[in-house]
C-alpha positions as CSV (number, residue, x, y, z in Angstrom):
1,X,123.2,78.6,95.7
2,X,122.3,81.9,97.8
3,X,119.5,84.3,97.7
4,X,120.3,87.9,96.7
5,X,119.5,90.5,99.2
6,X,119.3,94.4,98.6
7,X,118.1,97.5,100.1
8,X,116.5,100.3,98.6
9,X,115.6,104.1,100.7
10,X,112.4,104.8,99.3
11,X,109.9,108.3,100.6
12,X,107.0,107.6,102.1
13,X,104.1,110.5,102.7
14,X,102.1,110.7,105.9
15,X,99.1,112.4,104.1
16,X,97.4,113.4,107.5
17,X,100.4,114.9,108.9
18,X,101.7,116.2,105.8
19,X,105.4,114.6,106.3
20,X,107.6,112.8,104.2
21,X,110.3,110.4,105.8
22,X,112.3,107.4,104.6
23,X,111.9,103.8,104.7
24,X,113.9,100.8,103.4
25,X,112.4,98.1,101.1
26,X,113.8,94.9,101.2
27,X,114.7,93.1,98.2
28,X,115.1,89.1,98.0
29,X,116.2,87.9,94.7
30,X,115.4,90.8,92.4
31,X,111.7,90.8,94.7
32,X,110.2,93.5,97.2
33,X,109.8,91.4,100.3
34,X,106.0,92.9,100.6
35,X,105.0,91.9,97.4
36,X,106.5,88.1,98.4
37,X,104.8,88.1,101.2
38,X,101.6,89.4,100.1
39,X,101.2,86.1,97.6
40,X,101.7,84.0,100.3
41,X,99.1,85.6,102.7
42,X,96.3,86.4,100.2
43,X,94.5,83.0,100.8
44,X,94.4,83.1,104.1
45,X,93.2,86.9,104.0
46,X,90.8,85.9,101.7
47,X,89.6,83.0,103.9
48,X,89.1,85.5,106.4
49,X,86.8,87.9,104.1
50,X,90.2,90.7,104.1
51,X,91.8,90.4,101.2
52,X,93.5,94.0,101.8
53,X,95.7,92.8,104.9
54,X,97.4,90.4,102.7
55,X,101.1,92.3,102.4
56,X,100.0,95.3,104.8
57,X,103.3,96.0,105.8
58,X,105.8,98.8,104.9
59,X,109.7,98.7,105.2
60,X,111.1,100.3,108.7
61,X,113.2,103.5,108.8
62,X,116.9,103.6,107.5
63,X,118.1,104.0,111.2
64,X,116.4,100.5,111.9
65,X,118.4,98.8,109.0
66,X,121.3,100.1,108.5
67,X,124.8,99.9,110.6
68,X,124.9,101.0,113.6
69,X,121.5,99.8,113.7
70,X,122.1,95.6,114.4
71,X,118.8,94.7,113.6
72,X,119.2,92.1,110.7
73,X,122.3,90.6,112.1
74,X,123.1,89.4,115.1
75,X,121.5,92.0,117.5
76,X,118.8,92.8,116.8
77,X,116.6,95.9,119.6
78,X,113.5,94.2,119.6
79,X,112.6,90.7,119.4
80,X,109.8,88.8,120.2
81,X,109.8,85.7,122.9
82,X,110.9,82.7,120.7
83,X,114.1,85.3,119.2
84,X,112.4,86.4,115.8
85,X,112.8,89.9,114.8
86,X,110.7,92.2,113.2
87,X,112.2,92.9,109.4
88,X,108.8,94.8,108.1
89,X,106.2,96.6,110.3
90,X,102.8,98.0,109.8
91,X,101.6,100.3,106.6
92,X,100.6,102.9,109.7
93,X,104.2,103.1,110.2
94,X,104.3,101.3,113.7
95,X,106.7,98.7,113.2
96,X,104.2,96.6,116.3
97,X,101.2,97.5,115.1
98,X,101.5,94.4,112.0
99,X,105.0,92.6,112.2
100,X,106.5,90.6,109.8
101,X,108.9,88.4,112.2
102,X,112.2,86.6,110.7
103,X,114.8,84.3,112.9
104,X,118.1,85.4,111.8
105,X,121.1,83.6,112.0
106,X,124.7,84.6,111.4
107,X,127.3,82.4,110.4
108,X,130.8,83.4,109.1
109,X,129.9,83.0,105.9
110,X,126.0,83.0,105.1
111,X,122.9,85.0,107.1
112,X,120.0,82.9,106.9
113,X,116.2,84.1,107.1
114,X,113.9,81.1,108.6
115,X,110.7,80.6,110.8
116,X,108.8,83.5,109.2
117,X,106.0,84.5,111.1
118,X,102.9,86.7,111.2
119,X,102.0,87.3,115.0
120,X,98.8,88.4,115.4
121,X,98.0,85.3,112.6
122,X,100.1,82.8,114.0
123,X,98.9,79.4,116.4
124,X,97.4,81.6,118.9
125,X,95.1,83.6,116.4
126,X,91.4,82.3,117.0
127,X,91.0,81.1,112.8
128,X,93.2,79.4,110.9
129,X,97.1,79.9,111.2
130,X,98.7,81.8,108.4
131,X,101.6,79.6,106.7
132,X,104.6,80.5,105.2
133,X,106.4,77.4,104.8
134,X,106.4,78.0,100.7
135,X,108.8,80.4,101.5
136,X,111.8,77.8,102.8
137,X,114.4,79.5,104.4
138,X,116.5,82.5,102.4
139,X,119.9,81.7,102.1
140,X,122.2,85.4,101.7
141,X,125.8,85.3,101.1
142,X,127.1,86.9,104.4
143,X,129.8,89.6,102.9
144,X,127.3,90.9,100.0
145,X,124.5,90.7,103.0
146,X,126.9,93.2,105.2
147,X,127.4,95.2,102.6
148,X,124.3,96.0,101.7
149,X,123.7,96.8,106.0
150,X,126.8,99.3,105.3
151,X,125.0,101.3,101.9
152,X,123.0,103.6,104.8
């Protein structure tokens, strides 16, 4: 059985610049991907006395997503040295400023999501390693996965 997979534009406000622009929320089985990810991290945030960077990250702009864009496929502009990809970036709106990395792979008939990773609370990170092996891998049905890539 797959995951579902689904993309939604939402508006964002940049309060201090007074802008609104778009970004995409990612969806995994009926779920925003930030409020996943935020479950997982909130013990290890809280370990750390900061609760509030559990789930700090915001979706990236429609132009990182969508086709042309090859981003969550096969590839993707910006990876980092072990070939992850960043599918979520920092609440300040920098994508590198808080990463959420994914390996993606592409196969004719599924796209799989594995090896998630939080960089700057991975191995190298001077406290404890942030986990996310509750999450498993996510399994999407490649043709419903494209199509949602094509909806921008």
């Amino acid at each position: 059985m797959t995951d579902t997979f689904s993309l939604q534009i939402e508006e964002r406000e940049n309060e201090m610049e007074s802008l609104v622009y778009e970004i995409v929320s990612i969806f995994v089985n009926g779920r925003n991907l930030i409020d996943i990810l935020k479950e997982v991290e909130m013990p290890f945030a809280r370990q750390e006395g900061s609760p509030d960077i559990a789930g700090g990250y915001a979706g990236l702009r429609p132009e990182e997503i969508f086709f042309p864009s090859r981003r969550l496929l096969d590839e993707p502009e910006t990876c980092s040295s072990d070939e992850k990809v960043a599918v979520l970036g920092c609440e300040c709106g920098e994508i590198d400023c808080w990463p959420f990395l994914v390996r993606i792979t592409a196969r004719d008939d599924v796209v799989i999501w594995s090896d998630f990773e939080q960089p700057h609370r991975s191995g190298h990170f001077v406290g404890r390693p942030w986990s996310y092996e509750q999450l498993q891998s996510f399994l999407f049905d490649r043709a419903r996965y494209m199509a949602e890539l094509e909806k921008g």
